[in-house]
N, C-alpha and C positions, 0 to 999 in steps of 0.2 A: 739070473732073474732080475728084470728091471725093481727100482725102488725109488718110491714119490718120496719129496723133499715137500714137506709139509709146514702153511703157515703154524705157527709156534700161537698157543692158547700162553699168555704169560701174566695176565690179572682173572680174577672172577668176572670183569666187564669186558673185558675184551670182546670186539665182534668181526675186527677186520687189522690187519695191518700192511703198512708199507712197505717193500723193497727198496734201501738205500741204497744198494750197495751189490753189487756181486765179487767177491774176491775168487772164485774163480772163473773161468771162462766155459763156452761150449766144448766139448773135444778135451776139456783135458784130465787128467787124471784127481783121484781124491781116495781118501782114505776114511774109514769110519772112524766119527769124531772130526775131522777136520775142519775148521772154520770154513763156510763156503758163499757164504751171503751175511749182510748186517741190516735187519729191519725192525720198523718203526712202529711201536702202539700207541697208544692213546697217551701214557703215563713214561714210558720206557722207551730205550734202546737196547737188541739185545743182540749176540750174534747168533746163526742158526748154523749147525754141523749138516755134515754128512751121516745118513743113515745108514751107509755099507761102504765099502771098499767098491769100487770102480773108475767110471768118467761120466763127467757131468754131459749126458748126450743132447739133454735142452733145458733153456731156462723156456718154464713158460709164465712168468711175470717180469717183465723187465724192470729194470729200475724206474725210479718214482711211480711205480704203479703200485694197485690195490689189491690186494686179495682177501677172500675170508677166510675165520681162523680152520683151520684143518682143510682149507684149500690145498693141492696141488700149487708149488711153485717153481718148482724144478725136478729133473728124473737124473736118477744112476743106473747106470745099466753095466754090463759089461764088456769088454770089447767084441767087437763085431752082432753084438746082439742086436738084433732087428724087432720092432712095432709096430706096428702099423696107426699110423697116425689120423686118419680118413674119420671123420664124425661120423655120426649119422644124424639124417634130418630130423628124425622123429624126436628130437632133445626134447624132455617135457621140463617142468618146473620142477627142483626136489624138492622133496619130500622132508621136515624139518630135520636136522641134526645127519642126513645124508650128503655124501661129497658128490660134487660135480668130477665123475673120470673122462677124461682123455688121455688116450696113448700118442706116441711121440715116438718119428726115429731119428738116430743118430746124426743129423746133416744141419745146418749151416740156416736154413730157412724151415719155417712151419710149412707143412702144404696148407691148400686154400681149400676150403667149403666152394660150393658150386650154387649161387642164385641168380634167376634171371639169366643163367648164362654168364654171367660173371665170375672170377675169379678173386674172394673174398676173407681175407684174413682175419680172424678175431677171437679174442678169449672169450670160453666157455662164461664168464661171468656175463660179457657182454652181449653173447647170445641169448643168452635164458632173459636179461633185460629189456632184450630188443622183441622177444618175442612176447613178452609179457602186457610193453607199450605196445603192440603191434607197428614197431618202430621197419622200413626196409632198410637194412644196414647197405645197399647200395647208394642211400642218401649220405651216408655217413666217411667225413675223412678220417683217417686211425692216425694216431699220434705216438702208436706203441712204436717198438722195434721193428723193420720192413713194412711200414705202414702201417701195423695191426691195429684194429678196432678194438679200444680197452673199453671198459665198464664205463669212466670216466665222459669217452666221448661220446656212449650213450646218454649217460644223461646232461652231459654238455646238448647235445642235439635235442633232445627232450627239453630244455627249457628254453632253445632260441626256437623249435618252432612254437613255442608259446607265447612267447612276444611277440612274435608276428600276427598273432590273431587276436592278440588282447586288447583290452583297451588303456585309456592311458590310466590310470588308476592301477590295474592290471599290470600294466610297463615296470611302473616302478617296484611295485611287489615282485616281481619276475626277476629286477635287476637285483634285489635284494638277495634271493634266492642267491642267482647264480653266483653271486660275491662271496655268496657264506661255503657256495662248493669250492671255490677259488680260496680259500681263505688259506696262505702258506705258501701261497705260488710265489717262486724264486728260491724259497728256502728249501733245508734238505734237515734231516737224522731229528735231534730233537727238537732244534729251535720249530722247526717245520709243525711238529706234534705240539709244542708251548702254544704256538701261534694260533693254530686252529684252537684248541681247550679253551684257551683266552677269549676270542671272538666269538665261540659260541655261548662261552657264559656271558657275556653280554647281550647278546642276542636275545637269549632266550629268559633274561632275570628283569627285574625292575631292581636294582642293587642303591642302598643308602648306606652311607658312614656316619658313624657318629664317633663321636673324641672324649675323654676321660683321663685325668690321672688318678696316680691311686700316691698315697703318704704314706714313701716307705720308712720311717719315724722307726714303728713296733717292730717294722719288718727287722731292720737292722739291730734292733737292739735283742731280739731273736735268735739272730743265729749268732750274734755273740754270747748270747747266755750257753747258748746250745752246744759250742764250743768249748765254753768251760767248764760245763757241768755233766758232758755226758763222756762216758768215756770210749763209744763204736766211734772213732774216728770216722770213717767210713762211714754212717749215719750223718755226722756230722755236715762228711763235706759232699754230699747228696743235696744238701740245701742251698743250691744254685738256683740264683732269682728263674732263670727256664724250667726249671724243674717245678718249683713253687708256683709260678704262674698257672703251669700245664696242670696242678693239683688243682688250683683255683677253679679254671675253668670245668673241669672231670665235676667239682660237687655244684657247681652253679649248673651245669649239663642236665643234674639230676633233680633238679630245684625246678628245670624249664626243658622239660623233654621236646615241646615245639623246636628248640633250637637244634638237639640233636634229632635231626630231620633229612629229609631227602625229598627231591622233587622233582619228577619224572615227569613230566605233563602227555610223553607220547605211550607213557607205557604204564608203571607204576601208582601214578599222581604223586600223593601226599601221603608221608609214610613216616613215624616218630619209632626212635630204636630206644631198649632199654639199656643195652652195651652199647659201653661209649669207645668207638674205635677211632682214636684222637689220629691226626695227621701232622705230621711235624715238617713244613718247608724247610727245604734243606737247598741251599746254592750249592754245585757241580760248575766244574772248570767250563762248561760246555751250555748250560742251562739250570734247569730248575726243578728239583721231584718233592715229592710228597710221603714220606715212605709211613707206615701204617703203626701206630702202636698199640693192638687189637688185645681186647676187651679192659682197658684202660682204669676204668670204672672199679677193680678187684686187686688193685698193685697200690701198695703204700709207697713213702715217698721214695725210701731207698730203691724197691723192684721200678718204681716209673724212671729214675735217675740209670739205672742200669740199662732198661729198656730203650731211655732216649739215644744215649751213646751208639748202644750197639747197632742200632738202626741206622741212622745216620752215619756213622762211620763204612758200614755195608752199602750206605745208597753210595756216598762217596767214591766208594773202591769199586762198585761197579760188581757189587758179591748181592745182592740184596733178593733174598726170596721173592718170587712171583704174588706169592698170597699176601705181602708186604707191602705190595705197589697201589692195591685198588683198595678200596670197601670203608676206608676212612666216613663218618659221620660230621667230624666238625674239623677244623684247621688250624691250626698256632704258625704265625709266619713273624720271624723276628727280623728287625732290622737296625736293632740297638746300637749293632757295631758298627755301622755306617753313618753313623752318629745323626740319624735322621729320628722326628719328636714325633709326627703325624702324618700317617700318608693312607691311602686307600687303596688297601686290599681287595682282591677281585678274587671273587666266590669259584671255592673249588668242587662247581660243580658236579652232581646235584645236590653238595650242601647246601642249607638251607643261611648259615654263617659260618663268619671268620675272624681271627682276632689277631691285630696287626700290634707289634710292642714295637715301642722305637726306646730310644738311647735314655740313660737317662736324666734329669733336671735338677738343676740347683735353683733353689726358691729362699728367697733371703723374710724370713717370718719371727716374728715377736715369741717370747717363750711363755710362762707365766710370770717373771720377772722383771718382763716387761722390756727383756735385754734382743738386742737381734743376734738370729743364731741362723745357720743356713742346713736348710732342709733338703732331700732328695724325695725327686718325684718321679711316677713311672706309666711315661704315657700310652696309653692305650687308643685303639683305633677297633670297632665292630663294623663289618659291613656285614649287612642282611639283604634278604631277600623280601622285599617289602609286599611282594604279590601275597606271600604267606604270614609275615608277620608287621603288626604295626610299631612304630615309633615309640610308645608307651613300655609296652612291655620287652623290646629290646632295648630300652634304656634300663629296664627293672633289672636284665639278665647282665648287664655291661656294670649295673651297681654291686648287681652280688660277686659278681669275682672281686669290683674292687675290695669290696668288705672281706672276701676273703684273707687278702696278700694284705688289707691293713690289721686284719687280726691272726694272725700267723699259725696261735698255738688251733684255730681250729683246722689247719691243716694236717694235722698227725693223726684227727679222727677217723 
């Protein structure tokens, strides 16, 4: 009995993902559990098995193609098992949370659909598309495997005969469009997935930075007391400036629910959460993730110091749960150790902000002795989303974290 290889659902947002990769071939053997393709989401890379013991008789998404999640992207069957692969015309539109089936047999090439007389290759995504624009995919050249007509060169096709009829005001909206569907071209795995995320939050934000230090003076004098007067070791050395930042911003969160926010404009709009499920940038040898450290808001400093580890250490190693990857509310990205002071951060969409730390500063300052003594400073970067919030009161929310991390002991509240 044949068996779909099915796109992998791997965050709560997940709507679609790529085919990087196929590690095995048409024809040849697999085993359940087997690695057998590596594809791309929104946030992740991940690898997808084998769902039975057989041979992979067709891939029907080839690499750098699209599919959605619980799509059909490859079949196992058994040997000599036959299916008949033949559509039928009357494909209608699904029905929500319903799969697009097509069967598939065992040989080397898809067979072709029949229009106009033609002899017409093309995935099921791309038919239900084409029939939706009332697109004739005899117009259309396929850019998949053996010519096939993917999704992509639907609406590749869909937006050049739109330029053709536009005006020039129209032109350049058009050119814009199709840029943002091109947005990754040449790239593969995650860089590919960074790059689109990127461009589309810009796209789609009016994004502002603003710059702050905060005087880490108390801060220091803090966790030395902390150190010698308590005696949870382990408590103690939980009091890492990332740790203490990430509390900062967790009680300023709750001080400015606007900022823990979200902003959907095609779907949701404008949405303010009470759990703060912080996002912690993490650099990977390969790119760049975000992994989740969910309901934030209810973990003192030791459980958040525990929590930042074990997450990032899992995004790292490439172990990191699925429900880890998405659903973040606000964002902490450090780049202390790069020994950079200020830079601007780019909104991890659809948060609404994000807090950029850099390295940090020595500042040569009079004491009240009137003697010079040198201070450490820790600079801070907020970009927001200015469609939703103004200048004023993200500077309000950028002061109260500083006040936090300058008054320390109210971090243990």
């Amino acid at each position: 009995m044949s068996t779909e290889i099915l796109m992998p659902k791997l965050g709560l947002t997940m709507t679609s993902g790529i085919v990087d990769e196929w590690v095995k071939k048409e024809g040849e053997p697999v085993q359940k559990g087997e690695h057998v393709c590596t594809i791309s989401s929104e946030k992740l890379t991940a690898e997808v098995e084998a769902p039975s013991d057989g041979i992979l008789v067709k891939i029907i998404v080839a690499e750098g193609e699209e599919a959605d999640v619980k799509e059909p992207i490859g079949i196992v069957a058994q040997e000599g098992e036959s299916i008949d692969t033949q559509p039928e015309e009357t494909v209608s539109k699904p029905k929500q949370n319903q799969r697009v089936q097509e069967q598939y047999v065992p040989v080397s090439a898809e067979k072709a659909f029949v229009s106009n007389g033609n002899r017409i290759f093309a995935s099921p995504l791309a038919r239900i598309l084409a029939k939706e624009k009332n697109i004739d995919l005899n117009l259309i050249k396929g850019t998949g495997g053996n010519n096939r007509i993917t999704k992509r060169d639907v609406e590749a096709y869909e937006h050049s005969a739109t330029r053709e009829v536009a005006s020039t005001t129209d032109v350049v909206a058009s050119s814009k469009s199709t840029a943002s569907q091109n947005m990754g071209a040449g790239l593969t795995g995650m860089r590919r997935v960074i790059a689109k995320r990127m461009k589309t939050s810009l796209d789609q934000t009016a994004q502002l930075t603003i710059h702050r230090k905060a005087d880490l003076t108390s801060f220091i004098k803090f966790k030395e007391e902390i150190k010698r007067h308590l005696s949870d070791t382990e408590i103690a050395g939980s009091l890492s400036l990332t740790v203490c930042v990430s509390k900062a911003v967790i009680l300023a969160l709750k001080e400015y629910p606007e900022m823990n926010s979200w902003y959907e404009p095609d779907t949701n709009g404008f949405q303010t959460f009470d759990e703060v499920h912080l996002g912690i940038a993490t650099a990977l040898s390969n790119g760049l993730m975000v992994p989740v450290i969910r309901n934030a808001h209810q973990m003192s400093l030791k459980e958040l110091s525990g929590a930042i580890t074990k997450v990032t250490q899992a995004a790292r190693e490439g172990s990191l749960a699925g429900e880890l990857v998405t659903g973040s509310t606000f964002t902490i990205t450090n780049l202390g150790k790069s020994g950079i002071e200020y830079f601007t951060p780019i909104l991890n969409t659809p948060e609404t902000g994000i807090l950029g730390v850099g390295s940090l500063q020595d500042k040569l300052t009079l004491n009240n002795d009137g003697q010079v003594i040198t201070t450490k400073e820790l600079p801070l970067s907020l970009t927001f989303d200015h469609q939703l919030i103004d200048g004023a009161p993200a500077a309000e929310f950028l002061g109260r974290i500083v006040s936090f991390i300058e008054k320390p002991y109210s971090l243990l509240l």
